[in-house]
N, C-alpha and C positions, 0 to 999 in steps of 0.2 A: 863886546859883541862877537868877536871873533872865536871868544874863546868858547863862548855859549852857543857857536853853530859847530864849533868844532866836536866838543860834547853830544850834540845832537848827531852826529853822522856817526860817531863811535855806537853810539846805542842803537843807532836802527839799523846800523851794517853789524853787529853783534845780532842783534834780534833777527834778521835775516837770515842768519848763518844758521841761528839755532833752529827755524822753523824747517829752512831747507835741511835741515839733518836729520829732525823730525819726522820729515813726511819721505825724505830719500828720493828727494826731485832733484836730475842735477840742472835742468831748466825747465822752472814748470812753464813759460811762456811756450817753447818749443815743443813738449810735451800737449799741450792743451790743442796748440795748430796744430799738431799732427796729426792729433784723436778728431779733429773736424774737418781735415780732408776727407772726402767724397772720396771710396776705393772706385779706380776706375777715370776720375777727373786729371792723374798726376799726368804732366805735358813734359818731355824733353827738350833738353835745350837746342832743340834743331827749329829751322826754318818751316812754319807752317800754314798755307794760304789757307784763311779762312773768307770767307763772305762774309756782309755788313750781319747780315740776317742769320747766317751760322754763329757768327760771334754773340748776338744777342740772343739765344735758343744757349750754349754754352753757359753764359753766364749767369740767364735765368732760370737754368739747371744747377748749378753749382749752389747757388743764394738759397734755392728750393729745399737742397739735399743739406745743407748747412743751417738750413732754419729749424729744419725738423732734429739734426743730432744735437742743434743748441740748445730747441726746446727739451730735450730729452734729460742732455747734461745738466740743465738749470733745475730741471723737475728733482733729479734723481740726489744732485748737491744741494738742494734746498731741504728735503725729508733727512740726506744722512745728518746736516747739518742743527738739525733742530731736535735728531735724535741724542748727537755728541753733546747737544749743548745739556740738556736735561739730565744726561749721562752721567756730568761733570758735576751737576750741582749734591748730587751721592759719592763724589770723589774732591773732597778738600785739595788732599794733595795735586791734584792734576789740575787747580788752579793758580793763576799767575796774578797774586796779588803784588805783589811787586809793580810789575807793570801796569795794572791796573792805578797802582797808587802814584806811577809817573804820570801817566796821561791825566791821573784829577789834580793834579799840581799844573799842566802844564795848559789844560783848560782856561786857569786862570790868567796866567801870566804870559801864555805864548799857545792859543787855540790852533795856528797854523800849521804849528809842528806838528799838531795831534795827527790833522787829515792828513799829513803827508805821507803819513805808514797806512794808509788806505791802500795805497797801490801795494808795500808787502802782502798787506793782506787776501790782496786779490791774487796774486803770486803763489802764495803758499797756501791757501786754502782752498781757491777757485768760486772765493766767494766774498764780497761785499761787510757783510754782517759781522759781526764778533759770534765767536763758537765757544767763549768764555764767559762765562756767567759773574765772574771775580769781582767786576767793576759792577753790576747790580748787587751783589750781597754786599760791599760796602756801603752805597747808597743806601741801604736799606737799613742799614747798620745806625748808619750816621744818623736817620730819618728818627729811627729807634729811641737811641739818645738823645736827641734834639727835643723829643719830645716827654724825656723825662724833666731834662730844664725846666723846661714849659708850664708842666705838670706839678713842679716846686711850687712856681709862684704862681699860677692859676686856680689849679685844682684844688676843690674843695671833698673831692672824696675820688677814694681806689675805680670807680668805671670812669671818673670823667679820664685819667690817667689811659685805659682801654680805650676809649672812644676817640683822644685825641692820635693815640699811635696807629690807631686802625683808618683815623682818617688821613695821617698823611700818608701810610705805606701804600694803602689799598685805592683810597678815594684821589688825593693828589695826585699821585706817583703812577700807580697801575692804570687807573680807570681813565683817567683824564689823560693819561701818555698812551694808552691802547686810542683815543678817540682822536687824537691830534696826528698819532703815526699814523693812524689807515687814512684819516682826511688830507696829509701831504702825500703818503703814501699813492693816495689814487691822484688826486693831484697832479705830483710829477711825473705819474708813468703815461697822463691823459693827453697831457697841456705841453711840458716841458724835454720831454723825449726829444731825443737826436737820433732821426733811424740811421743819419748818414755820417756814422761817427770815425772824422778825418778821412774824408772821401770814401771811403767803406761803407755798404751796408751792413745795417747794425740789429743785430735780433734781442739784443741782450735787454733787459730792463731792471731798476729798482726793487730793489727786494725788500719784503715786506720789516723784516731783520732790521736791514739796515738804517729805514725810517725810526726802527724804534732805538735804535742804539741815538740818532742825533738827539730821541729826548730825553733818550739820559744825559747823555752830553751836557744838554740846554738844561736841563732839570736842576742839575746839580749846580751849574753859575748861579741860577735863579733859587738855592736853596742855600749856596752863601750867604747870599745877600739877602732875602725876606724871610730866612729862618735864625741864619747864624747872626749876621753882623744885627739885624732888626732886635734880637732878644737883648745882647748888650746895650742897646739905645732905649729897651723901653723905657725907662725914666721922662725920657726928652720927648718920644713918639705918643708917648698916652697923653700930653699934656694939653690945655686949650687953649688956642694962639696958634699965630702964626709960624713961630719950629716947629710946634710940636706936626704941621700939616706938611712944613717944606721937609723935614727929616724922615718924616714916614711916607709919603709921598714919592722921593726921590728914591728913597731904597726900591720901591718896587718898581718904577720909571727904569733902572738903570737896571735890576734884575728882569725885566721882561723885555727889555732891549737886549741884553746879552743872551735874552732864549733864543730871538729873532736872529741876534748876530749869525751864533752856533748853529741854528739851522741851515742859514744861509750859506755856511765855510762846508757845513757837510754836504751839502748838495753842489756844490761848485766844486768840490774834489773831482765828483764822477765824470767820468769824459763824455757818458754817453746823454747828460744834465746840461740844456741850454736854458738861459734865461732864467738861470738859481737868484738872480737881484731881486725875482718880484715876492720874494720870501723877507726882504727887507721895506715891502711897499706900509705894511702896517706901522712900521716904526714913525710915517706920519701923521698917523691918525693918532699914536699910541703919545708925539712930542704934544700935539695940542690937547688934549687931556689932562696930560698932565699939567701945564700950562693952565687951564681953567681951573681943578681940583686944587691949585693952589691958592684958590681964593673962596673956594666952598665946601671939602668935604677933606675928612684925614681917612686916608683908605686904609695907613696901618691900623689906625687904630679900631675903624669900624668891622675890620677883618678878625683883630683879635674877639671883638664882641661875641662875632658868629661864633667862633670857638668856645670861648668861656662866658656864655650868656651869664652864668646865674654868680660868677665871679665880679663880673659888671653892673649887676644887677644891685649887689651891695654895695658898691660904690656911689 
């Protein structure tokens, strides 16, 4: 264990090092407070009588003047930011699949080390979201392939092969993760918000980015497991009986727990995110379900049906 946290702080104080070099911050923390002091608010370290009512006219000048440059800075980093990203997907090289391919190894086997370079990120970029697109083109990659397997043992002709790739990239993936990020998305910025984040007021909020980065995050646990591990098992999951419903059942039971998890660790990273548990409240409607399905319905296999109607259809 030791030696696997020790590994971890070399790589994200390496990664640190390389981003601050990158962008030529020699503290972007200090940097960032400095650009949102109010010119005109700075106080000397001298002794200075204020009244109860001066002090609160000061302070709800400073919050005022700082609300407006924060909304500015968040405007003005959220467009540069969506411009680099787009930027980058016409520049291979200027992506970090490297990295990209740590964080989906580590998704698996240790999701908390992922969030915790959340805060580099916020550090060196002044933003929340990934500005690398890396870790979606392999996802989509993977999605790709997945679905030529699929396609082997399914497919009865060259569109049904089109139709299934087009439904997990576009319909899975895009459509159903664009619908799920703006619905936690407004969610946490409505319900869950901390204006008084560590006794500070807090102007900051959730970006739209970064709801969509947990579902890829959450996307890809859940594409392990009810794409990758599910294809090896069809044998035992298309079967009628009782395995054939607790094996295919459980794969997606334990893939759509691990979306809820991931969502949950991403939004509990953010400081300015209170009450990220109620993003695990589904997982008990989601135990007893499953619980019941395992006495009346196999959802792998009726999932694959939808896919390959006319595959099933001869059988």
């Amino acid at each position: 264990m030791n030696g696997k946290h020790a590994h971890f702080v070399t790589f994200t104080r390496s990664l640190y090092r390389k981003e601050m070099a990158n962008y030529r911050l020699e503290d972007p923390l200090v940097s960032l407070e400095n650009a949102l002091v109010p010119p005109g608010l700075e106080m000397d370290n001298e002794d200075v009588s204020f009244s109860e009512q001066e002090a609160f006219n000061h302070r709800q000048a400073s919050v005022s003047v700082n609300g407006g440059r924060n909304a500015y800075l968040t405007t003005h980093s959220a467009s540069h930011s969506v411009i680099r990203y787009f930027s980058r997907l016409m520049k291979p090289r200027q992506m970090d699949f490297e990295f990209a391919a740590w964080q989906m190894l580590y998704l698996l086997i240790g999701p908390r080390q992922v969030y915790k370079l959340v805060t580099y990120q916020r550090q060196t970029r002044r933003q929340w979201a990934r500005d690398d697109p890396a870790f979606v083109i392999i996802l989509c990659g993977l999605l790709l392939a997945t679905s030529v397997l699929y396609s082997m043992v399914y497919a009865t002709s060259y569109t049904d092969f089109l139709q299934l790739g087009f439904s997990m990239i576009f319909l899975d993936f895009v459509l159903v993760g664009f619908v799920v990020s703006t619905a936690s998305w407004l969610f946490t910025n409505k319900v869950l918000l901390n204006k008084t984040n560590g006794g500070r007021v807090s102007n900051e909020a959730v970006e739209w980015g970064y709801a969509f980065d947990l579902h890829c995050n959450a996307f890809y646990f859940l594409f392990v497991w009810t794409y990758v591990i599910q294809f090896f098992l069809l044998g035992i999951v298309n079967t009628r009986g009782f395995l054939g419903r607790f094996i295919g059942n459980t794969i997606y039971f334990i893939g759509i727990h691990g979306y809820l998890y991931q969502t949950y660790l991403g939004y509990q990273a953010l400081p300015m995110v209170s009450r990220a548990s109620l993003f695990m409240y589904p997982a008990g409607i989601l135990t007893v379900l499953y619980v019941i399905s395992l006495f009346t319905v196999n959802v792998s296999s009726h999932i694959m049906q939808g896919y390959f109607p006319k595959a099933f259809d001869r059988e």
